[in-house]
C-alpha positions as CSV (number, residue, x, y, z in Angstrom):
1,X,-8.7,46.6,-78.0
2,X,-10.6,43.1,-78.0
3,X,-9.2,40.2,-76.2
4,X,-7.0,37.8,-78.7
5,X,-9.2,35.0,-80.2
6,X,-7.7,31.8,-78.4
7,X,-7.0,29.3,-81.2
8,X,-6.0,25.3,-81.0
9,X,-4.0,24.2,-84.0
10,X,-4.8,20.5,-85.1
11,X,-3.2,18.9,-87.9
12,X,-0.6,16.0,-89.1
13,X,1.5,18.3,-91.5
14,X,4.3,20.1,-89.2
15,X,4.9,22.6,-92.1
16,X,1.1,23.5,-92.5
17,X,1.0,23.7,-88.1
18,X,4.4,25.9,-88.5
19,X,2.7,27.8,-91.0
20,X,-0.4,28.5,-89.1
21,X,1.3,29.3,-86.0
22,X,4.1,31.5,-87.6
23,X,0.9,33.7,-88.4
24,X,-0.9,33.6,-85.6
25,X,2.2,34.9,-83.5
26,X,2.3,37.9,-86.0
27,X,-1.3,39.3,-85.0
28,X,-2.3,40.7,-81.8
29,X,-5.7,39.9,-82.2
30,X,-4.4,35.7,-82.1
31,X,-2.9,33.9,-80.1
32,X,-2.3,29.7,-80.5
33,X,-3.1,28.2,-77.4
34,X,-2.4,24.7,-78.2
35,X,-1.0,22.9,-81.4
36,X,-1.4,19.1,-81.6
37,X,-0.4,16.5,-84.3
38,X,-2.5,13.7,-83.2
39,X,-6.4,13.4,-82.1
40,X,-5.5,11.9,-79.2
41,X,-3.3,15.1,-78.5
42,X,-5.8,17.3,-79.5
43,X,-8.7,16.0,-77.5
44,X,-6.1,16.1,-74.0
45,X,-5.3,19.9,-75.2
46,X,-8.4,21.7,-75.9
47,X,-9.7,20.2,-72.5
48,X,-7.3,21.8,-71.2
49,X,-6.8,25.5,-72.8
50,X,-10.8,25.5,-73.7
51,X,-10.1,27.5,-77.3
52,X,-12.2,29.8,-78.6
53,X,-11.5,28.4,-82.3
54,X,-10.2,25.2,-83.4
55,X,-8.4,25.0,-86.7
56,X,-8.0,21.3,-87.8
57,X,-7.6,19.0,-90.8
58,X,-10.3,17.5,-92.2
59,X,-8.9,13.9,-92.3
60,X,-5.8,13.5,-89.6
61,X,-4.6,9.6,-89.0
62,X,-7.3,8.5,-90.8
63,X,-10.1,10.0,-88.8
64,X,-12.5,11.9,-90.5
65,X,-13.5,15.4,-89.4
66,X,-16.4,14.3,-88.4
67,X,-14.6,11.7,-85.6
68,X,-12.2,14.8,-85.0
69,X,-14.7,16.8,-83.7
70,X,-17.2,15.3,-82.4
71,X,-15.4,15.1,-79.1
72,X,-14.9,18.6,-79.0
73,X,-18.6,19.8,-77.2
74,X,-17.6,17.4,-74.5
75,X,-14.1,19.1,-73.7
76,X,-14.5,22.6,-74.9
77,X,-18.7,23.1,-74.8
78,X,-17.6,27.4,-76.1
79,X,-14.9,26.5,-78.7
80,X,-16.0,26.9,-82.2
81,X,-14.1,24.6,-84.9
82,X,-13.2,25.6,-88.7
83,X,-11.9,22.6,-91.0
């Protein structure tokens, strides 16, 4: 079997991250390595866990996506993002 795609979770909505992560923990071929609610908190977290997919929000505290990730290459050069 392949190795789990590592996933970050980004988004201001608790019931959409809930969501998101309720399915993720019901696949074996996912696993949520990091859910955030902020940028801030996002940008510290995928330094960190280096995801292989980012799932974010296309406008979170009034960032756009385009503020969201543009960070991303600097912290996590591998990590792929889907908005």
């Amino acid at each position: 079997m392949a190795p789990a795609i590592r996933v970050h979770l980004a988004d201001d909505h608790i019931v959409f991250r809930e969501g998101l992560e309720a399915i993720g923990a019901s696949r074996q071929d996912i696993e949520v390595v990091g859910i955030s609610s902020t940028v801030q908190e996002a940008a510290d977290l995928i330094g960190k866990t280096k995801p292989d997919q980012i799932i974010t929000q296309i406008d979170m505290e009034l960032n756009t996506a385009e503020e969201i990730l543009s960070g991303i290459p600097e912290v996590s050069p591998d990590s792929k993002t889907t908005s």
